[in-house]
C-alpha positions in Angstrom: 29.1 193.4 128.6 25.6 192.1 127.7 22.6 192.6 130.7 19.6 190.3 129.9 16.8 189.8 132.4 13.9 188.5 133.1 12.0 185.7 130.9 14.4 186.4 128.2 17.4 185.5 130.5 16.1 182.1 131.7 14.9 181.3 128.2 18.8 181.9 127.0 19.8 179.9 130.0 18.0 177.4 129.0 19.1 177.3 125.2 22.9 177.1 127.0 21.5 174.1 129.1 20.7 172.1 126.5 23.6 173.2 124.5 25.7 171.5 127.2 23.7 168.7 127.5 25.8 165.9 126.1 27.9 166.8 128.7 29.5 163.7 130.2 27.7 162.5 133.1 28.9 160.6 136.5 27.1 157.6 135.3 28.7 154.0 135.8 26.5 152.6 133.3 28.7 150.8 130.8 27.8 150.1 126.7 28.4 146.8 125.6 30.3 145.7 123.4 29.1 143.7 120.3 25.8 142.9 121.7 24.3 141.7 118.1 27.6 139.9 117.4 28.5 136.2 118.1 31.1 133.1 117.5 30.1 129.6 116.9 31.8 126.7 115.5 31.4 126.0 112.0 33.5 123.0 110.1 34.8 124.2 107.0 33.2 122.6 103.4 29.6 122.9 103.4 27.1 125.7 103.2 25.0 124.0 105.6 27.9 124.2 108.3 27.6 127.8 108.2 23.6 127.8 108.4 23.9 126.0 111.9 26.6 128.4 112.8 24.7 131.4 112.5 21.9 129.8 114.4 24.1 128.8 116.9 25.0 132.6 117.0 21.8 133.8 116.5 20.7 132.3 120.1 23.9 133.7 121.9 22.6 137.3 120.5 18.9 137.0 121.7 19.9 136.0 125.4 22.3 138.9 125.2 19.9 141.7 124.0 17.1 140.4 126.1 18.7 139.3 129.0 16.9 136.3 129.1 18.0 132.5 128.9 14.2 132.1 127.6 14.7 133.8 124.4 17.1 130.9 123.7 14.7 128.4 123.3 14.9 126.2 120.4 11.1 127.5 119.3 12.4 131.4 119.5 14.8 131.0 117.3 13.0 129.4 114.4 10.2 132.2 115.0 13.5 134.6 112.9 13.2 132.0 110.3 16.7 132.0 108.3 19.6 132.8 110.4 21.4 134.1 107.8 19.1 136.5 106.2 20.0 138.6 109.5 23.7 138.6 109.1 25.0 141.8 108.6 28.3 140.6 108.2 30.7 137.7 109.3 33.9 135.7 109.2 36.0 133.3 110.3 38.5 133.7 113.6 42.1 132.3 114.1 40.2 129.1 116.0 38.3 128.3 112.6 34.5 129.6 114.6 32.2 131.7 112.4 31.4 135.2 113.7 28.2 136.9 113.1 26.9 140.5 113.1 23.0 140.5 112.9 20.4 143.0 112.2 19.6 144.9 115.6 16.5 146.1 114.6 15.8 142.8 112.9 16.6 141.0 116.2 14.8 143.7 117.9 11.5 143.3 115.9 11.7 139.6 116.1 12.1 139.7 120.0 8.9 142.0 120.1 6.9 139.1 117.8 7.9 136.5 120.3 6.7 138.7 123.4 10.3 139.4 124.8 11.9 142.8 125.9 15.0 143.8 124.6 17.6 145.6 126.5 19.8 148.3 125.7 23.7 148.1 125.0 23.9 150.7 128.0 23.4 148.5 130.8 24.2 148.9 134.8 27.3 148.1 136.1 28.1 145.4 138.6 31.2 145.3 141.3 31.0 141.2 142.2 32.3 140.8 145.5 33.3 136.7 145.0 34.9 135.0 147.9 35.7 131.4 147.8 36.1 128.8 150.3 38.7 125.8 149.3 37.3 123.4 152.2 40.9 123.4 153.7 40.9 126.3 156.2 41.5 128.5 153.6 39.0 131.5 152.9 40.4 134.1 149.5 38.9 137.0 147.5 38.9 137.0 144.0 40.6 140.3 142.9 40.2 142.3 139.6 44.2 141.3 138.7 43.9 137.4 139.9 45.6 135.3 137.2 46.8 132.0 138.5 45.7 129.6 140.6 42.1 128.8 141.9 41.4 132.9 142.0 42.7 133.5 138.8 40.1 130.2 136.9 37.4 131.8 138.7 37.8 135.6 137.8 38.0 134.0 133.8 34.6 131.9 134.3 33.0 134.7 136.4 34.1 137.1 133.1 33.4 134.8 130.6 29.8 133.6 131.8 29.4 137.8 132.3 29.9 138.3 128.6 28.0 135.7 127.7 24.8 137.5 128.9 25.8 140.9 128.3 26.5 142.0 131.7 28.9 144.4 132.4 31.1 143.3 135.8 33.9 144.7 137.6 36.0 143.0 140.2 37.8 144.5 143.6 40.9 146.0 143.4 42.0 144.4 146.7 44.2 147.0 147.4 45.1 149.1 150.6 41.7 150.4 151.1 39.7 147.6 150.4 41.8 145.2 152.7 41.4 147.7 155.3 37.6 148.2 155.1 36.6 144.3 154.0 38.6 141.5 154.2 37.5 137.6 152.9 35.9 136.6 156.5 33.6 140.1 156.5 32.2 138.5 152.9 32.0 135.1 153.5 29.8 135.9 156.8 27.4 138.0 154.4 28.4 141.6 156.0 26.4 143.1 153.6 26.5 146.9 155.1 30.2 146.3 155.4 30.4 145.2 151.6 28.3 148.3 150.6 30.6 150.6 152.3 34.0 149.1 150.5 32.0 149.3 147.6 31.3 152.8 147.4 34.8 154.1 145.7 33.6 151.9 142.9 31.9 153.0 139.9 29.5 150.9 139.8 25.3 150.8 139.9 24.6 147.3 141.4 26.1 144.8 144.0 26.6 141.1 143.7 28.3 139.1 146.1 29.2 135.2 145.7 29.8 133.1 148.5 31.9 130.1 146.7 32.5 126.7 148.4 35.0 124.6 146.1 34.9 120.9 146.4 36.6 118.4 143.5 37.1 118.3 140.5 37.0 122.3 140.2 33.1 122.6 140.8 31.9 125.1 143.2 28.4 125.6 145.2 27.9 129.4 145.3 25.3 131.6 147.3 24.6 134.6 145.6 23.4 137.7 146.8 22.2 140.8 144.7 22.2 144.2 146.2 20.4 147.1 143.8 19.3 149.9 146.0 17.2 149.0 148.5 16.3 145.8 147.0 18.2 142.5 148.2 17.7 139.3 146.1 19.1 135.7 146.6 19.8 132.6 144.8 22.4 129.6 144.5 24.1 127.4 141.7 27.6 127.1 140.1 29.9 130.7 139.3 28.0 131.0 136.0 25.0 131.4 137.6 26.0 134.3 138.6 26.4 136.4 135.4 23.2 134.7 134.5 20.6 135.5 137.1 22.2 138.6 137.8 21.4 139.1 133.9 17.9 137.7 134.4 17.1 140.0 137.3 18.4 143.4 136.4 16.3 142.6 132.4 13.0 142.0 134.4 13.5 145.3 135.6 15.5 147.4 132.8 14.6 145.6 129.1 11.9 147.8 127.2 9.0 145.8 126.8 7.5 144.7 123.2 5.1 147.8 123.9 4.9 150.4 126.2 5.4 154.3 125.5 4.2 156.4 128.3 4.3 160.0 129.4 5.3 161.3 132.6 6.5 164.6 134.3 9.1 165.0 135.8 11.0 167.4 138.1 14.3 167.6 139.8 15.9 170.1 142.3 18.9 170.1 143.2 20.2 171.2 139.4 22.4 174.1 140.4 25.4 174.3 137.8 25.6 173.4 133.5 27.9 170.3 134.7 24.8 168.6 137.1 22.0 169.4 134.1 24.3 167.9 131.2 25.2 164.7 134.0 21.1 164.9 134.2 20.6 164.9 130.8 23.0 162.1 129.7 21.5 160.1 132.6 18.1 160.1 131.2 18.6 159.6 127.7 20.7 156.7 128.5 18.1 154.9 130.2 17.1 152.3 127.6 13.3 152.9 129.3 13.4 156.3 128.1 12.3 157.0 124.4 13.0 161.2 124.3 13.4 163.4 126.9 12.3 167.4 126.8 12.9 169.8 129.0 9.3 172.0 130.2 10.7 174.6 132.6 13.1 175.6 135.5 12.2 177.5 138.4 15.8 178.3 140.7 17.2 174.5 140.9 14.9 172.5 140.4 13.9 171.1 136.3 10.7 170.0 135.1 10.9 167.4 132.5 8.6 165.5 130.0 9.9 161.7 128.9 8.3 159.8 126.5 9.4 156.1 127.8 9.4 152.8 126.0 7.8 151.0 128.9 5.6 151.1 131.9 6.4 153.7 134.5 7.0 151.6 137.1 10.0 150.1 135.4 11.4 153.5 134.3 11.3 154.1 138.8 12.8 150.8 139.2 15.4 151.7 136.5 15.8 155.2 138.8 16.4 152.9 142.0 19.3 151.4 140.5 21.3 154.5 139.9 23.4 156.8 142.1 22.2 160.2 140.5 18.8 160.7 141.6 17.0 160.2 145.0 13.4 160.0 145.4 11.3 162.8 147.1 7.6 162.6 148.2 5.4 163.5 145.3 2.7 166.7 145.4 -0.4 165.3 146.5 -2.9 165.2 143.6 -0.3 165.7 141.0 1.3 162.5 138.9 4.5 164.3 138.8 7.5 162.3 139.8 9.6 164.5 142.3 13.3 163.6 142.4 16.5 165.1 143.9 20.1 164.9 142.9 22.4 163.2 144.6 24.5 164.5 147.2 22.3 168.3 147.0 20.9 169.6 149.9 
């Protein structure tokens, strides 16, 4: 058996840490899927009908990457001049549309020019809580497995309109325990402390609940309600305004700015095992605020970090709010150190 001690021991245990660190983490942020790719109709024949195509395209990508209806506008989109020159590749589907993958660090560039953030394929995700009243007595939850009837066409628009702005949304199970710790009534009368506790088996960062009220033919008036940490946000409109300013709200927080690449310290406690500092690790890095993360010492649990982030440092905290991994604690006075604890660690 080999002894080491001292400053040796911790500097080998620190080699092992970040060996380990692309350890999977307990993170519920999920990557999205073909963020710089879109469908449009194109009829066949002309050259031209694929130019307006990949426009067409084009302005489904921007308001996915930024997370922004605004970077859809008509003058945005003819800032990228030709469409086409930022087609990586494309094709045509079974239903005859033109699909498009562009250029992300074209689109990327071209969203900094124009003064918009872009935000990263690894983006929070959201349990929707969306109960619907049909006007005739009859109050329903809209589970993960609906298929038919009213539930089931407003699970596909809620999903739909979701991947339309590139946010990532899960849906209630409705099983055993959720019917025993929420039921339909408890969300339509805006329980929110009773939704947050249902919702806490779930994997998921953020919280929106939809309050639906259906009247002919097939429209619905919806009050939405946004729950992401402490914060509490409100709005109203149709189901797809859901997806949308739950999209609009999480980018003003979470999209990296056109500019922006602080320095900050930072230290953790509460790091006790390889499995908490590779979760740690992955955690960070993901962060689409954070440019590079290196690690600057370790004193029992408790890490010190440097990040290099890609915007302002109060967006990198709010970004921190959002998650599950990391609670704040009260910073040493006259230092600019953020002080943060795991989790769940004493």
């Amino acid at each position: 058996m080999i002894h080491i001690s001292g400053r040796r021991a911790r500097h080998v245990i620190v080699l092992l840490l970040l060996a380990l660190a692309g350890l999977p983490g307990a993170v519920p942020a999920a990557r999205v899927a073909d963020l710089y790719a879109a469908s449009a109709p194109a009829p066949d024949g002309p050259a031209a009908g694929n130019t307006a195509a990949f426009g067409a395209a084009l302005r489904q990508v921007l308001v996915k990457v930024s997370g922004r209806q605004a970077a859809g506008e008509q003058a945005v989109v003819a800032s990228f001049g030709d469409p086409a020159a930022l087609v990586q590749q494309f094709r045509r589907d079974a239903a005859g549309n033109l699909w498009a993958q562009f250029d992300p660090a074209a689109v990327r560039r071209g969203l900094a020019r124009a003064n918009l953030s872009a935000w990263g394929e690894d983006r929070p995700t959201t349990l929707v809580w969306l109960v619907w009243d049909s006007g005739a007595g009859e109050i329903d939850l809209v589970s993960g497995s609906a298929t038919g009837g009213t539930a089931g066409a407003l699970r596909q628009q809620l999903l739909e309109a979701a991947e339309a702005r590139g946010v990532p949304v899960m849906l209630p199970l409705r099983d055993a325990p959720d019917l025993a710790a929420v039921g339909a009534a408890d969300a339509w009368g805006g329980s929110m402390d009773t939704i947050r506790r249902a919702s806490a088996r779930y994997p998921a960062d953020v919280i929106l609940v939809g309050r639906a009220r259906l009247s002919p033919p097939g429209t619905a008036d919806v009050r939405w309600t946004l729950l992401a940490g402490a914060q509490r946000e409100e709005w109203s409109g149709g189901i797809t305004e859901g997806p949308a300013g739950l999209a609009e709200r999480l980018a003003a927080r979470l999209a990296s700015g056109p500019a922006g690449t602080d320095s900050i310290a930072l230290a953790v406690s509460g790091v006790g095992t390889l499995d908490q500092y590779g979760a740690l690790l992955a955690y960070l890095r993901g962060l689409d605020s954070v440019e590079s993360v290196a690690v600057t010492g370790l004193a029992g649990d408790s890490l010190r970090l440097d990040l290099r982030l890609r915007t302002e440092r109060g967006r990198f905290e709010q970004a921190l709010a959002l998650g599950r991994l990391l609670q704040p604690e009260p910073a040493d006075e006259g230092t600019t150190t953020l002080r943060y604890r795991l989790a769940g660690q004493p």
